[in-house]
C-alpha positions in Angstrom: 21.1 9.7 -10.8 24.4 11.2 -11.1 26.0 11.6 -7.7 27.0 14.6 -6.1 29.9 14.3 -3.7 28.5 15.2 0.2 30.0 14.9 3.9 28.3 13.1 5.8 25.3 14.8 7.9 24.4 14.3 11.7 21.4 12.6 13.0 18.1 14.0 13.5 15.2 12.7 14.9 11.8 12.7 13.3 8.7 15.0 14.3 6.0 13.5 16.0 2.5 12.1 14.5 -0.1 14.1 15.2 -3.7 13.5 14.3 -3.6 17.3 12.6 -1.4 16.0 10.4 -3.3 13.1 9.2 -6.4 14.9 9.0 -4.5 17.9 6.9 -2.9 15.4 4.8 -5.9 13.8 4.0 -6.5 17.4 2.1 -4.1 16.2 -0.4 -6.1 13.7 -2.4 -9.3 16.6 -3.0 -10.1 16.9 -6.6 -8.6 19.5 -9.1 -10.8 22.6 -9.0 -10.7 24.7 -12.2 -7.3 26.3 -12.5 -7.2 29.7 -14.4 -7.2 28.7 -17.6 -10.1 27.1 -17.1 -8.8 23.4 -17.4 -10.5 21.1 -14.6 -8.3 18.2 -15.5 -6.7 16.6 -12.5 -3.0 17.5 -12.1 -1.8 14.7 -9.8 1.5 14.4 -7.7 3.7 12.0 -6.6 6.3 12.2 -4.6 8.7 9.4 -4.4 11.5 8.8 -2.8 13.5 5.6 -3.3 16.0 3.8 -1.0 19.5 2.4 -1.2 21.2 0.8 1.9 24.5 1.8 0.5 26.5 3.5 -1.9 29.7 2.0 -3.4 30.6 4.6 -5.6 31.6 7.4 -3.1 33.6 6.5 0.1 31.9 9.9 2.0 28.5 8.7 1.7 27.8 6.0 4.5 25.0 4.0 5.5 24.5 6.0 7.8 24.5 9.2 5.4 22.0 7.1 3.7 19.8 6.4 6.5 19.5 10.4 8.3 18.5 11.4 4.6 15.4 9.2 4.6 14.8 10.6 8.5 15.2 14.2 7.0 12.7 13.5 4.1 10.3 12.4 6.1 10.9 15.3 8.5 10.0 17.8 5.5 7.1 15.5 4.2 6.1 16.1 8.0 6.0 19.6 8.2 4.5 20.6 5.1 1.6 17.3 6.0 2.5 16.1 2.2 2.2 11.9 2.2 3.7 10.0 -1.0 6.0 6.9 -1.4 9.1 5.3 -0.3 10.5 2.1 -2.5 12.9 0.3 -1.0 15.6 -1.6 -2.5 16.4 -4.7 -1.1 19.2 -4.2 1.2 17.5 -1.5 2.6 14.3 -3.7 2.9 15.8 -6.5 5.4 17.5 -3.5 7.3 16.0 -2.8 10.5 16.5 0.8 10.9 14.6 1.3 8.0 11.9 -1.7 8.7 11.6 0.2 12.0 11.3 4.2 10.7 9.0 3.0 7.7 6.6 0.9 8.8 5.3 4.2 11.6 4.0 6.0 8.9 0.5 6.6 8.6 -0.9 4.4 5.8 -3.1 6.4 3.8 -0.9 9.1 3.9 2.2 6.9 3.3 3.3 4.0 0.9 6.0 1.5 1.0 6.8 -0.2 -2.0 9.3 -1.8 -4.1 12.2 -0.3 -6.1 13.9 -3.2 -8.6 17.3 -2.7 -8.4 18.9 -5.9 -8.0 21.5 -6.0 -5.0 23.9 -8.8 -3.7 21.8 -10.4 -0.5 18.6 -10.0 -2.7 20.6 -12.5 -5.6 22.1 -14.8 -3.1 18.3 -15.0 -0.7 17.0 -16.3 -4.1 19.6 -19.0 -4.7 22.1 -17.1 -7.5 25.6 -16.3 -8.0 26.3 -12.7 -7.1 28.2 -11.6 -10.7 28.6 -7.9 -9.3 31.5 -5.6 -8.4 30.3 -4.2 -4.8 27.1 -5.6 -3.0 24.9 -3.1 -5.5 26.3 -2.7 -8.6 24.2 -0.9 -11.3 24.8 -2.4 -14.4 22.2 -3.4 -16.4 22.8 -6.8 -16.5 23.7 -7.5 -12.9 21.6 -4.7 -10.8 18.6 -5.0 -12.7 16.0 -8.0 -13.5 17.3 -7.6 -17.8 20.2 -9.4 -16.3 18.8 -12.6 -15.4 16.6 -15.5 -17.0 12.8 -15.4 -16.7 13.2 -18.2 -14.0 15.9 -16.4 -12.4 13.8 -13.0 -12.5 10.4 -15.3 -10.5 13.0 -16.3 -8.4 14.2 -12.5 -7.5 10.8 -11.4 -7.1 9.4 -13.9 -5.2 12.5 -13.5 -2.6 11.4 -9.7 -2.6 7.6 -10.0 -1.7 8.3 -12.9 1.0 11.0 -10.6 2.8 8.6 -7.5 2.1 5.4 -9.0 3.8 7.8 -10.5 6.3 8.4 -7.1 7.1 5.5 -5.4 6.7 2.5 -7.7 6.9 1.8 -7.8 3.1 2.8 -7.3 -0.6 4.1 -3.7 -2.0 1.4 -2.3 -4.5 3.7 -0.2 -6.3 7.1 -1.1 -8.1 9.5 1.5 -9.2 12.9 1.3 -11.6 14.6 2.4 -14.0 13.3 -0.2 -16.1 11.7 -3.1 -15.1 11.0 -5.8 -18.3 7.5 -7.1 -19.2 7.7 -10.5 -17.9 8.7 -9.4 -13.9 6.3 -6.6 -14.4 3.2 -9.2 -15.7 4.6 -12.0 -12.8 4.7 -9.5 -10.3 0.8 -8.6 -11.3 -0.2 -12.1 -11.4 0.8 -13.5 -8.2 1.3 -10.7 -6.2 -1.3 -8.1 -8.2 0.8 -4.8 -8.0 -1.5 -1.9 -8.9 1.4 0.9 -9.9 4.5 1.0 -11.9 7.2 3.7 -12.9 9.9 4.1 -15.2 12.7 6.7 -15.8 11.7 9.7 -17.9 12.5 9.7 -21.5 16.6 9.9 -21.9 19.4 9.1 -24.3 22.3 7.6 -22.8 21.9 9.0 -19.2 24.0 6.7 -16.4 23.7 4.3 -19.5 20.1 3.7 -20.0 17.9 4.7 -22.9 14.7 5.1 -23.0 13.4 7.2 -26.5 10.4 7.7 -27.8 8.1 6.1 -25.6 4.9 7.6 -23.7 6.1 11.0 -22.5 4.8 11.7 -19.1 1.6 10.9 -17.5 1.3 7.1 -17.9 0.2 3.8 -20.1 -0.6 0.2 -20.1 2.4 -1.6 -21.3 2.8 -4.7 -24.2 2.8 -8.1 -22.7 5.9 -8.7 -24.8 7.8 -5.1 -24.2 7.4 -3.0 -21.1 8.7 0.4 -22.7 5.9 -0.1 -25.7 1.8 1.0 -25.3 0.2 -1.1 -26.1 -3.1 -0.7 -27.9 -4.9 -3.1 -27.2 -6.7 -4.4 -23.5 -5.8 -7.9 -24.4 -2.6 -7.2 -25.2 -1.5 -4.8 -22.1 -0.4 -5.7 -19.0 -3.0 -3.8 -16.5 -0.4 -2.4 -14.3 0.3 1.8 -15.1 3.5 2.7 -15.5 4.2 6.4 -14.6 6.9 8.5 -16.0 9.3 9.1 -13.7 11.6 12.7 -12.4 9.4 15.7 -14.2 11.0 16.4 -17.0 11.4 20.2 -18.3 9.1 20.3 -21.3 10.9 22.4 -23.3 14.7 21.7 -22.6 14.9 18.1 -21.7 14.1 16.7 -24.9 17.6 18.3 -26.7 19.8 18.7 -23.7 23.4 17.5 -24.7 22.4 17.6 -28.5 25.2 15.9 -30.2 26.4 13.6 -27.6 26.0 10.4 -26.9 24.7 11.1 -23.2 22.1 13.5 -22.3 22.0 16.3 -19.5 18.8 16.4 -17.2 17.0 18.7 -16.7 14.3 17.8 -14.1 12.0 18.2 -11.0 15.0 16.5 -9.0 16.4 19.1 -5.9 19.2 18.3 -6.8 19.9 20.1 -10.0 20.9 23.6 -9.7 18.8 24.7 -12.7 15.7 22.2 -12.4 14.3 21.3 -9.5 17.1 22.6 -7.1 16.2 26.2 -8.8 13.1 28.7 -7.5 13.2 30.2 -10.6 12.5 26.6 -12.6 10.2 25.1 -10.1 7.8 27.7 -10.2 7.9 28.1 -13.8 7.3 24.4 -14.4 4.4 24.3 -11.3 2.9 26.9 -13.1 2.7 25.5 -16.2 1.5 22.3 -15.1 -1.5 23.1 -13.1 -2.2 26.2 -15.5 -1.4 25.5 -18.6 -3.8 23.1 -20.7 -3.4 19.3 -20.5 -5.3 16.6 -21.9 -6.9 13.3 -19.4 -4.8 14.3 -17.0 -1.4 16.0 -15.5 1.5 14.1 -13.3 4.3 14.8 -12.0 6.7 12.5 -9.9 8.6 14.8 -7.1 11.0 13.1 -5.0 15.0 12.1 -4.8 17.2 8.7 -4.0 18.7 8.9 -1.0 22.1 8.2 -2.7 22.1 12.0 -3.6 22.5 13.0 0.2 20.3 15.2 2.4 23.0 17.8 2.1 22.8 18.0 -2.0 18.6 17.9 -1.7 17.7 19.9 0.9 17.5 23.5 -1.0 15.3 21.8 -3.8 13.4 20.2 -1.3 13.0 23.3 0.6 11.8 25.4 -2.3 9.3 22.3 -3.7 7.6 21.2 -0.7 6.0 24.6 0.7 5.0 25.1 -3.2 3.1 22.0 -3.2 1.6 21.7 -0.1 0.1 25.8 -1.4 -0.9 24.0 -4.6 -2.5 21.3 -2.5 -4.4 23.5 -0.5 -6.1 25.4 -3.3 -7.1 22.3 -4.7 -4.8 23.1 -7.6 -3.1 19.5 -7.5 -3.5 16.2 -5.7 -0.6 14.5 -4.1 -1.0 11.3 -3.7 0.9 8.0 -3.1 1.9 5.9 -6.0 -0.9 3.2 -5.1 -3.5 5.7 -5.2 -2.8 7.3 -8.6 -2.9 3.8 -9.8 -5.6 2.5 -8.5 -7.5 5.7 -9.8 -5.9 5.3 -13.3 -7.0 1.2 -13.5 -10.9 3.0 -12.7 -10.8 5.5 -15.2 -8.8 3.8 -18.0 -9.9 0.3 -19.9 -6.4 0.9 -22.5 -3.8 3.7 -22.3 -5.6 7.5 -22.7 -4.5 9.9 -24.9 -2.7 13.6 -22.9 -1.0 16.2 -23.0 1.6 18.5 -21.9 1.8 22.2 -23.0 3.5 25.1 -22.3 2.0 28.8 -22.9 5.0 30.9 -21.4 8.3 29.8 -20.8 10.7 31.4 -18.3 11.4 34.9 -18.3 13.5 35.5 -21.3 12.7 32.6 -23.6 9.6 32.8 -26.1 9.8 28.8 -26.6 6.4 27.0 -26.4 5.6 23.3 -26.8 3.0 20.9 -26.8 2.8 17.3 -26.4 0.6 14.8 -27.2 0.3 10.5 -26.4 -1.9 8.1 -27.7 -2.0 4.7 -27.3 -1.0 4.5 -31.0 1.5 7.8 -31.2 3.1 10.8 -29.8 4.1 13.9 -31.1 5.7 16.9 -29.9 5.7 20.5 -31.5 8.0 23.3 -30.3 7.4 27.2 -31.4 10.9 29.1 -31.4 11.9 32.6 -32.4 7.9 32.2 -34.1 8.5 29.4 -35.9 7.1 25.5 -35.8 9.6 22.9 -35.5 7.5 19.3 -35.4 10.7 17.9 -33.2 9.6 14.2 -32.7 7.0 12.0 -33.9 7.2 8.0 -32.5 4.7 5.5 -33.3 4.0 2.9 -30.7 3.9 -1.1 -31.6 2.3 -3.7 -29.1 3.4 -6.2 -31.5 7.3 -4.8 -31.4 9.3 -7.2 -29.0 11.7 -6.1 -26.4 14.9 -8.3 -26.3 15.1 -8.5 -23.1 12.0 -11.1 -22.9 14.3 -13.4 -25.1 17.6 -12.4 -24.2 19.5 -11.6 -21.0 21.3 -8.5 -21.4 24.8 -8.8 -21.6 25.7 -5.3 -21.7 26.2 -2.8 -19.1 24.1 -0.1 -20.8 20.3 -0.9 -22.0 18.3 0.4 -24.5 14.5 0.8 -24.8 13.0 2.2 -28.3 9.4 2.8 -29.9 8.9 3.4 -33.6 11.0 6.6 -35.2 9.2 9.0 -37.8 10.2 12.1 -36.6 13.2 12.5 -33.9 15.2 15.8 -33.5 17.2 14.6 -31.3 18.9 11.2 -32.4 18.6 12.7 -35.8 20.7 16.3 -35.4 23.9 17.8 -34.9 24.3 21.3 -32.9 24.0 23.0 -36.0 21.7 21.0 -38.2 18.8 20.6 -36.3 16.2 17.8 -37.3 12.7 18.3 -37.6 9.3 18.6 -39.8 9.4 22.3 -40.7 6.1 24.5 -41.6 7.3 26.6 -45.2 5.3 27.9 -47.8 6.4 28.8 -51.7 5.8 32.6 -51.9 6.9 34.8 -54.7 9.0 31.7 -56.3 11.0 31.8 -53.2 10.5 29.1 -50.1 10.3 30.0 -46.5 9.6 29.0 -43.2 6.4 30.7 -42.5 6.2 32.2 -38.7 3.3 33.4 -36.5 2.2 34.4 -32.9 1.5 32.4 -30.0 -0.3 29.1 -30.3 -3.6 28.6 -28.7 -4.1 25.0 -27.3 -7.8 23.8 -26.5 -9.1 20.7 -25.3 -11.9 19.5 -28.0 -12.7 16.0 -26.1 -11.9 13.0 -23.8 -8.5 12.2 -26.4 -8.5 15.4 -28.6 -6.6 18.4 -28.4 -6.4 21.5 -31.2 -3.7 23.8 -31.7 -4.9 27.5 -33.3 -1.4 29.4 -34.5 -2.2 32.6 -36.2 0.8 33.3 -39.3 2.4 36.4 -39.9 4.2 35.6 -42.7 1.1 34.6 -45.0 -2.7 35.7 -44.3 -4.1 32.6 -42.7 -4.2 30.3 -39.3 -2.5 26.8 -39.1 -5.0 24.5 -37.6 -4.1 20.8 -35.9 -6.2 18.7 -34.7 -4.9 15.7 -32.9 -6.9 12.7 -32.1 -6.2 9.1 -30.9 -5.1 8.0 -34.0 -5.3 10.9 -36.6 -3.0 14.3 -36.9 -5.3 16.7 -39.4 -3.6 19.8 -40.3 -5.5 22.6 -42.9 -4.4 26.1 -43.2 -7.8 28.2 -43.4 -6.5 31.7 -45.6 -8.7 34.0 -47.7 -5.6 34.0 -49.9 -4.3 30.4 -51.7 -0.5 29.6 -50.0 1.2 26.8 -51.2 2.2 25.2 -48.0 3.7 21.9 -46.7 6.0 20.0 -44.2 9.5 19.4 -44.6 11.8 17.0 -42.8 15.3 17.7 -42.5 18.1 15.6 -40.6 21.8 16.0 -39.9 24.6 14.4 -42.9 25.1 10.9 -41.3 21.9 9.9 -39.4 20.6 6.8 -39.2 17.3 6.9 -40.7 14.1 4.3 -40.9 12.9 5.6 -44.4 13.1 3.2 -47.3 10.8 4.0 -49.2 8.7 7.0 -50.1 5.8 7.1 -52.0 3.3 9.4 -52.7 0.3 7.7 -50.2 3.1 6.3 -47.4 6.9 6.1 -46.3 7.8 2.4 -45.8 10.5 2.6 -42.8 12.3 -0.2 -41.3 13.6 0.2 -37.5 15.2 -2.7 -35.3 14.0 -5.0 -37.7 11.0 -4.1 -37.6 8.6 -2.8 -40.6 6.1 -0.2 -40.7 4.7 2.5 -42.4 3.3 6.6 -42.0 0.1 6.6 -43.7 -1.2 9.8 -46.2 -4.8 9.7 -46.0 -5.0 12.9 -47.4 -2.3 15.1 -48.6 0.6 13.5 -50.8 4.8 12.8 -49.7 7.5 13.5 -51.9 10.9 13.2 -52.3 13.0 16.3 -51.8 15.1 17.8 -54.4 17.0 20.0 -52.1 18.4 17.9 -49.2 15.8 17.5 -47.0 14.6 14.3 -46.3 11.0 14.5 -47.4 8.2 17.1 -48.1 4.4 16.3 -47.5 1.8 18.6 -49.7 -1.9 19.1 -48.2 -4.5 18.1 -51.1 -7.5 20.5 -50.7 -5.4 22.8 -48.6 -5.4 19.6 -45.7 -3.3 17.0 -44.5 -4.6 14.2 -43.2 -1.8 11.1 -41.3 -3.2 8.0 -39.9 -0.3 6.6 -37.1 -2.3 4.4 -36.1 -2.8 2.1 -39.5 1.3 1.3 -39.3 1.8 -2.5 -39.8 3.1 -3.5 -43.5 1.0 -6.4 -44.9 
């Protein structure tokens, strides 16, 4: 999202159908075979590539800069017979060059869709004041639906799908953004049924959007009354997926620019010189995802805005698109359009699924390992460094929590989306007071953080995962189970340890905790109430400037994040 400076390229002229090619790409929607680990869960692909007709913020980069790096993306899609989806934005919708190179795709194979950005002939079409500084400004309340009225957002939309199928010959299927709020999402379903959906990856501040602590990766069913939030449930959900947008690293993502206000990215965009524009890093993170063991399902969403330039993508590209189209052909992922992932999620999933994301090995060098885990009801994410376990984030999700921006129209140029805090190392730290729920033990009179080897993640069920980790410092095994709406942690030891979890947070965080007593934690968060429930297993408050502690009972903890509402 945050331009790189380019002169502008030449033209280039597209390859030529061929029926090979649609027969080949037809390959690319086979069925995950069993990848080494033994995990047959589909890993599926999309690759998305959204467009602008123009690009105010840098003089060099023309419309016609814009245009030839569409042609070139297709070119490479071409070649390496990969199909996937192309949103446009407006301006570039009621442009004939791109009406024109789009619409000779092979559907199937191809998608054209929508991306929600709001631009100046899109506001004007639907009878509005343009409020903006250039003909697309990206403000959050001028370039994107938060901006405007419910009335005003029908209005938007409904300009959109008339010029669309004036175009095309029908209504887009799939609708991408930033963020797009819960009542355009539910009024584009109703009348003109979308099937797909995606949002930006999880991020704090980045180009001035938030988005924290939602769903990471994969996808969910969104709140009727808050797009970021699962919901839990069917009645309550819109039944449009939203996937998580850009492929975020795992590992480093979550506390790039720990500190700041704004964070880095570090992501499948080719772009980014270490993410997705580095060999190194896309291998690493292609490995992981078709190898390593996930829960429901893996995704990933490959892909660039053209505002980035072919000359700034073109490496990335180059090293990603021979990788997938290997990956494709040993049945190791599916790529497939945006409308086909959706339509396959909507047959497979009544309410959001709980998945997972782990990591076994990191790149060469680092001994970091994570895994994590979404609910409709939670998520959690665990990270083993230097052989410790730091719990880094634990959110609790809320159908019932309202967004603002289905009462309000934003006024700001920044936006904010947020889900229920109980754990967040991020928000939560400084560079040198890290946040987290730490694994320690009382040994000899003395506390410490008790270390092991490598984790062992398993798949027990449809929504369960387990995590094996083998200590060092004490004679025993940490074992987690994680289920829909239950974390249960025991440590099995032929030797009594007197274990627990601590939660530590920087001097100066903001903190939801107002209460703590020995069966819950009463927290408060956007004016919201809730609570973290102790089924078994007892929270205390700590004596030497921590936050909290929790204590197993029996030698087992037992946390229900689903049972949050205070009566």
């Amino acid at each position: 999202m945050i331009l790189t400076k380019t002169k502008a390229s030449g033209k280039f002229s597209m390859y030529v159908f061929s029926a090979l090619f649609t027969l080949i790409a037809a390959n690319s929607f086979a069925q995950s075979k069993t990848t080494s680990s033994g995990d047959t869960t589909p890993k599926i692909v999309n690759i998305v590539n959204f467009i602008r007709l123009l690009e105010p913020r840098d003089p060099l980069i023309t419309q016609d800069v814009l245009y030839q790096t569409v042609v070139k993306q297709v070119e490479i899609m071409q070649k390496y017979h990969l199909g996937g989806t192309f949103l446009l934005q407006y301006d570039a919708l009621i442009d004939k060059r791109y009406q024109k190179l789009l619409a000779g795709l092979p559907k199937g194979t191809f998608e054209i869709g929508a991306w929600w950005e709001i631009p100046q002939p899109m506001v004007e079409n639907a009878g509005l004041k343009w409020r903006g500084r250039y003909p697309w400004d990206w403000r959050a309340n001028i370039g994107f639906s938060t901006g405007y009225t419910p009335k005003e957002r029908e209005k938007l939309i409904d300009v959109y799908f008339r010029d669309f199928k004036k175009a095309f010959g029908y209504y887009p299927k799939s609708v991408g953004s930033w963020f797009i709020d819960a009542y355009s999402l539910n009024y584009m379903y109703q009348k003109y049924h979308i099937v797909a959906s995606s949002n930006c990856k999880d991020q704090y501040g980045t180009d001035g959007y938030t988005l924290w602590g939602g769903y990471w990766n994969q996808a969910y069913y969104p709140s009727k009354i808050n797009s970021y939030m699962p919901a839990q449930h069917e009645q309550d959900q819109i039944p449009v997926p939203i996937f998580r947008m850009l492929g975020s690293d795992p590992i480093r993502q979550y506390d790039n620019g720990l500190g700041t206000t704004r964070q880095g990215v570090v992501t499948l965009e080719p772009v980014y010189k270490f993410g997705g524009g580095d060999s190194t890093w896309v291998n690493w993170f292609f490995k992981s995802f078709t190898d390593d063991s996930s829960l429901g399902f893996n995704y990933t969403q490959a892909g660039q805005e053209n505002s980035f330039t072919w000359d700034a993508m073109a490496k990335g590209l180059e090293i990603q698109m021979p990788l997938m189209a290997k990956l494709r052909d040993e049945h190791k992922i599916r790529v497939e359009t945006m409308e086909q992932s959706g339509l396959w999620f909507k047959k497979n999933y009544k309410v959001t699924p709980a998945t997972s994301f782990t990591v076994n090995k990191d790149i060469e060098g680092s001994d970091l390992k994570t895994a994590w885990y979404n609910s409709r009801f939670y998520r959690i994410n665990m990270l083993w460094e230097n052989g410790s376990l730091r719990i880094r984030d634990i959110h609790l999700f809320d159908e019932k929590f309202p967004s603002v921006y289905e009462s309000q129209v934003a006024t700001s140029n920044e936006c904010t989306f947020f889900t229920l805090p109980v754990v967040d190392g991020y928000i939560w730290s400084k560079p040198n007071q890290i946040a987290g729920l730490r694994l320690k033990a009382m040994v000899d009179g003395k506390e410490i953080l008790l270390k092991g080897n490598d984790p062992i993640f398993t798949n027990t069920g449809k929504s369960t995962m387990h995590i094996s980790w083998p200590l060092t410092s004490v004679d025993g095994t940490l074992e987690i189970d994680l289920t829909e709406k239950l974390v249960k942690v025991s440590l099995l030891s032929h030797t009594p340890c007197d274990w627990f979890f601590e939660l530590t947070a920087a001097p100066g965080a903001q903190l939801p905790f107002k209460n703590i007593s020995p069966t819950q934690i009463d927290c408060r968060f956007e004016k919201t109430n809730y609570k973290l429930k102790a089924v078994q297993g007892a929270f205390a408050k700590s004596d030497n400037g921590s936050v909290w502690q929790i204590k197993p009972s029996m030698n087992k903890l037992l946390l229900n994040l689903a049972d949050i509402a205070k009566p």
